[in-house]
One Martini backbone bead per residue (centre of mass of N, CA, C, O) as a GRO file, in nm:
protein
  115
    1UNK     BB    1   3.535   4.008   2.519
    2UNK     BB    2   3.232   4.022   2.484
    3UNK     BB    3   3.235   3.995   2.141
    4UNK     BB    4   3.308   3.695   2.189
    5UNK     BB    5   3.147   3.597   2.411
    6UNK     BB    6   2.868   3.683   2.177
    7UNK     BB    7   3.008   3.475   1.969
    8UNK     BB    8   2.964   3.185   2.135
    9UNK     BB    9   2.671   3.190   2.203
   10UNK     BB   10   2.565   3.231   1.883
   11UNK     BB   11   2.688   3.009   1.784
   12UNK     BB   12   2.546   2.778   1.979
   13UNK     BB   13   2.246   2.855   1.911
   14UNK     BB   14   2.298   2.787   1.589
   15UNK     BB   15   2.336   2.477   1.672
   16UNK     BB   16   2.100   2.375   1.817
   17UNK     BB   17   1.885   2.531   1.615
   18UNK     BB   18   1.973   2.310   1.442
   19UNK     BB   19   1.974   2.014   1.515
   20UNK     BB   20   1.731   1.887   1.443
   21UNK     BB   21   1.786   1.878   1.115
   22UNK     BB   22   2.039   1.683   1.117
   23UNK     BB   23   1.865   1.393   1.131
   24UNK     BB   24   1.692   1.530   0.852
   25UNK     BB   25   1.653   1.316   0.577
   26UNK     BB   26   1.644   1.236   0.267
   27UNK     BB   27   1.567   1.022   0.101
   28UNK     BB   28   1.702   0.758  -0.042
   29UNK     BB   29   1.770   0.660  -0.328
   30UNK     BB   30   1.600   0.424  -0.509
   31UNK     BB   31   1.666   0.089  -0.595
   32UNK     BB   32   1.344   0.112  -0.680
   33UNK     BB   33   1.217   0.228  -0.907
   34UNK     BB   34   0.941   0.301  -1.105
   35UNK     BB   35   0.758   0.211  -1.324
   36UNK     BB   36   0.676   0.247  -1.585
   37UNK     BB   37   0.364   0.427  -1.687
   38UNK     BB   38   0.079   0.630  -1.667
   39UNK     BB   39   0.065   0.602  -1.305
   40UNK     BB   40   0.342   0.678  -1.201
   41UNK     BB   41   0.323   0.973  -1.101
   42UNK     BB   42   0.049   0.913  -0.949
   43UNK     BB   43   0.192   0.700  -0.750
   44UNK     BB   44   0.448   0.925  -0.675
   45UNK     BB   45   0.238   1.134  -0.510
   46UNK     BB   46   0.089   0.930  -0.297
   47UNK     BB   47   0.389   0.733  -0.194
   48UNK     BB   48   0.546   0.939  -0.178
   49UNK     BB   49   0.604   1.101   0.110
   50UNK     BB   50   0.662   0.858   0.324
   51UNK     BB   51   0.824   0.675   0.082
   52UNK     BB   52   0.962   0.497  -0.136
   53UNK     BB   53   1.012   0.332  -0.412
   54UNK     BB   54   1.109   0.034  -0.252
   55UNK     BB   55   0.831  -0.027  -0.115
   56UNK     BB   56   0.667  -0.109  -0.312
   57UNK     BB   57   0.900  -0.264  -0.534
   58UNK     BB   58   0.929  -0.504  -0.289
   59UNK     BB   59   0.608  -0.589  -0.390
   60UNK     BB   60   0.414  -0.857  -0.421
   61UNK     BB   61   0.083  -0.828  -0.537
   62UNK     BB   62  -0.215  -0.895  -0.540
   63UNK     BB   63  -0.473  -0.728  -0.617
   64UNK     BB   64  -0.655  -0.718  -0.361
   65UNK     BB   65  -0.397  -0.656  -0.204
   66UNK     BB   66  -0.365  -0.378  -0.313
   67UNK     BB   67  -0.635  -0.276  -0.231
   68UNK     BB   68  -0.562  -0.281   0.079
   69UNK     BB   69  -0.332  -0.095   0.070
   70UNK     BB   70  -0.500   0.159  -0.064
   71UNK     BB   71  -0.670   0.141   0.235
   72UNK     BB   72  -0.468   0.187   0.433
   73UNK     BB   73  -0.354   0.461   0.322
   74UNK     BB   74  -0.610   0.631   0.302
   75UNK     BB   75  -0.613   0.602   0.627
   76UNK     BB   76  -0.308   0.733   0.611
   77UNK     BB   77  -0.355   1.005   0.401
   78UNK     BB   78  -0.353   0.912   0.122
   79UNK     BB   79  -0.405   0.997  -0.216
   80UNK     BB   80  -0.695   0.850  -0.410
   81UNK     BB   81  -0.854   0.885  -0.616
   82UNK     BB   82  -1.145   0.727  -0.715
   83UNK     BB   83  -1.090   0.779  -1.040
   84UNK     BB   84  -0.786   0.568  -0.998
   85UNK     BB   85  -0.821   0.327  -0.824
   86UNK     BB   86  -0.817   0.130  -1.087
   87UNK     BB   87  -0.536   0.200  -1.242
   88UNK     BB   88  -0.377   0.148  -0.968
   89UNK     BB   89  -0.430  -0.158  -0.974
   90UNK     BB   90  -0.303  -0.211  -1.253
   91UNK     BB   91  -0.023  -0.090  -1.203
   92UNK     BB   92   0.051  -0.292  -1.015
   93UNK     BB   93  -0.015  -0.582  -1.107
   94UNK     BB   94   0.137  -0.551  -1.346
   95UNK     BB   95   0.410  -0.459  -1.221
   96UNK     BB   96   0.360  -0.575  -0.886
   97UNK     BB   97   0.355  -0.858  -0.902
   98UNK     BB   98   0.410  -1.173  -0.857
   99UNK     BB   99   0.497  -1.244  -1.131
  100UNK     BB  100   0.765  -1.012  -1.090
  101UNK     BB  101   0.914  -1.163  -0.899
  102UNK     BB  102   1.216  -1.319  -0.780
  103UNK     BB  103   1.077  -1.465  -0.555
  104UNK     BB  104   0.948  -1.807  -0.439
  105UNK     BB  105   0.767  -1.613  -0.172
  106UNK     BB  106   0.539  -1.546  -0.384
  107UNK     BB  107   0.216  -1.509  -0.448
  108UNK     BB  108   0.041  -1.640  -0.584
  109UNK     BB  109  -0.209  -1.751  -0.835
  110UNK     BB  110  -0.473  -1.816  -0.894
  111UNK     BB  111  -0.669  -1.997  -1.091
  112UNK     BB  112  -0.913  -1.797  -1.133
  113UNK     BB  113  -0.770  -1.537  -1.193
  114UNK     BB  114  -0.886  -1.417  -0.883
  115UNK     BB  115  -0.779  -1.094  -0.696
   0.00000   0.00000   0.00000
């Protein structure tokens, strides 16, 4: 009887010990993937760390926009090298920028297109 009992108490501890794991999970696939183009991967690797890639791509900001997220994330740990971080501003705004939304709701373009 003693070798049940240390069998339900071992079971129990490796369940418990598993408790913490079991509520997380894998971000679930991204419903809009990022946009393919050279910038990709690099955009990918500095900001899905914390969060999917539809939290992204369901943003459509003006350049100006992107480039203060650019600096918000910079100081909340994302790695955003500085020599890259012209061409994060180009692939952001050519791909989600305001003219890519497809809601009513997006920030319009300056009339001087200065963003």
């Amino acid at each position: 009887m003693s070798n049940n009992r240390l069998s339900r108490i071992s079971l129990t501890l490796l369940l418990f010990g598993c408790a913490p794991w079991a509520g997380t999970q894998a971000p679930s696939a991204p419903r809009n993937p990022l946009p393919r183009g050279p910038m990709q991967a690099k955009i990918k690797a500095a900001c899905t760390h914390c969060h999917n890639a539809s939290r992204i791509t369901e943003q459509h900001l003006t350049r100006k926009q992107w480039s203060g997220e650019l600096e918000k994330m910079d100081g909340l740990g994302a790695v955003i090298p500085e020599a890259d971080r012209e061409q994060f501003l180009n692939y952001l705004t050519k791909n989600l920028g305001p003219e890519n939304s497809q809601s009513k709701s997006a920030p319009k373009k300056s009339a001087s297109g200065a963003n």
